[in-house]
Steps between C-alpha positions, in 0.01 A plus 500: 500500500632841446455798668537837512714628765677879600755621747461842638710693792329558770494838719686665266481732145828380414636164330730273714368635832238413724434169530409287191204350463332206229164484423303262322205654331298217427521262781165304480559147456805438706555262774647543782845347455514677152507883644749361779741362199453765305568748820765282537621545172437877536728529790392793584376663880150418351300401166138533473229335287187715429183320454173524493341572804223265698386801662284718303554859665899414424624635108782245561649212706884515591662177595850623624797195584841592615749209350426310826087570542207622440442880705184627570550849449809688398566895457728535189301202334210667531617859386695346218227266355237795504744758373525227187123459469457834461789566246307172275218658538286265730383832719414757291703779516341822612604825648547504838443136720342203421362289769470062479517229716712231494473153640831367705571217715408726740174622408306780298713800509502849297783696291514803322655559211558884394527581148710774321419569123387215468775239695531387865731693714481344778307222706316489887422222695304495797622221716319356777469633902846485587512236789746511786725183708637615777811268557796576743790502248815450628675830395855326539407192275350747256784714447716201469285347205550796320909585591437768670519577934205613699618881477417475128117440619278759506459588889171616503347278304418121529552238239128351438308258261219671260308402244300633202478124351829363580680545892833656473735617761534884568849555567572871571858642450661750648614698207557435166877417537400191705255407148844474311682313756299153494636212440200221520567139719257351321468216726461691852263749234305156435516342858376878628210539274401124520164498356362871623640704215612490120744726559658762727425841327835708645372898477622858596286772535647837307310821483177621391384179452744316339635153605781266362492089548602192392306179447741246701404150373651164705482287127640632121384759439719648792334851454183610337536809268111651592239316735200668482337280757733590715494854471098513536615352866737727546274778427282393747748427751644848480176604570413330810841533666680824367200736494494500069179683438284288286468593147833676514704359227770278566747524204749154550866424366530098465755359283771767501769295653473229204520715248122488378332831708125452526222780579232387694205749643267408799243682664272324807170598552408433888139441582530463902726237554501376214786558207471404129774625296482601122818406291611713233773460193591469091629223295666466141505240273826308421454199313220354307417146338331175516615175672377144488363347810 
């Protein structure tokens, strides 16, 4: 069978930065093991088969599988495959936004697409209430897994678990010196996050809103150019424990140190206690073909 099939960068208006995505635009029809092997194959952070969706309110369904598994929801997946959509021609293009639904592994959820004479410029996500673990981390053992000491740590802040979708670790930084200066132990990473977190997302807060991280990953991938999943979390975790004011724009850095700088955009709308963030970025197509499945 052959199939269409596109790579984009993620997060980014630029070729060869931000992280790379494939997408396969006409997924229907595929088992299982075939969109592993072929996201195998791939070898990419993620690859993602679109498909018709069961649900009828969705425009699309978007199975995304890392080379190891299937995810249920993923942020620069999800901004590059609708960014693509648009550019083909699936949404309409209009002034202004357009509004859909799509259907994930987890669940119904809306993006916005805003157009520019006539092309996407840039994709939104809303990601689902941001939900909080408070575990004790053991500062120590965390700034070993990473190759840095305990003064490199943020002092205020605590590392924590969040999750838009996915749990990662929240692993403040002091400055963002101590960013450059990790050196991952990807075993004592692995034994520390066990099975509460993906990954440990390593941040420093700059000013007027801007923050710069890393996406530490105990498995290859060591590092994660953009993680839009994880910076929904952080959004939401910066407002619930450094006084962020919701719907302030957080502009974050993520990538930088391997060479492929990503620009992510978050804002969290807070509704009582409760904190959903909205996930904002560009792709650009790379490559394009077909490949036999």
């Amino acid at each position: 069978m052959e199939r269409r099939f596109y790579t984009l960068d993620v997060f980014t208006t630029t070729r060869f930065e931000g992280n790379p995505l494939a997408v396969i635009t006409d997924g229907d029809g595929l088992s299982e093991a075939a969109m592993q092997a072929v996201a195998r194959e791939m070898n990419l952070s993620e690859t993602v088969f679109v498909q018709k969706p069961t649900e009828d309110r969705a425009l699309a369904r978007l199975r995304i599988f890392t080379t190891r598994q299937e995810l249920k929801l993923a942020g620069h997946p999800v901004i590059g495959t609708w960014f693509l959509l648009a550019e083909l021609g699936v949404v309409p293009a209009q002034e202004g936004g357009v509004h859909v639904l799509q259907q994930t592994g987890a669940g119904i959820l809306p993006v916005e697409i805003r157009f520019k004479d006539g092309r996407p410029q840039r994709v939104t996500m809303t990601q689902k209430e941001a939900v909080f673990r408070p575990t004790k981390i053991n500062r120590k053992a965390l700034a070993a897994a990473l190759g840095l000491t305990p003064k490199d740590l943020d002092p205020k802040l605590d590392p924590e678990y969040v999750s838009t979708g996915i749990f990662n670790l929240m692993a403040p930084l002091r400055n963002r010196a101590a960013l450059g200066k990790i050196v991952m132990n990807m075993l004592e990473l692995r034994k520390l996050l066990g099975k509460n977190g993906t990954m440990a997302y390593c941040f420093a807060c700059g000013s007027n809103g801007k923050v710069f991280s890393r996406g530490i990953l105990p498995w290859e991938p060591f590092e994660d150019a953009a993680t839009g999943s994880a910076a929904g979390s952080l959004g939401a975790y910066l407002v619930r424990h450094a006084k962020l004011a919701p719907a302030h724009t957080l502009s974050i850095l993520q990538g930088e140190e391997m060479g492929r700088p990503s620009h992510i955009e978050v804002e969290v709308t807070q509704s009582g206690k409760k904190l959903v963030p909205r996930v904002s970025g560009a792709a650009v197509k790379v490559f394009e073909g077909t490949i036999q499945i």
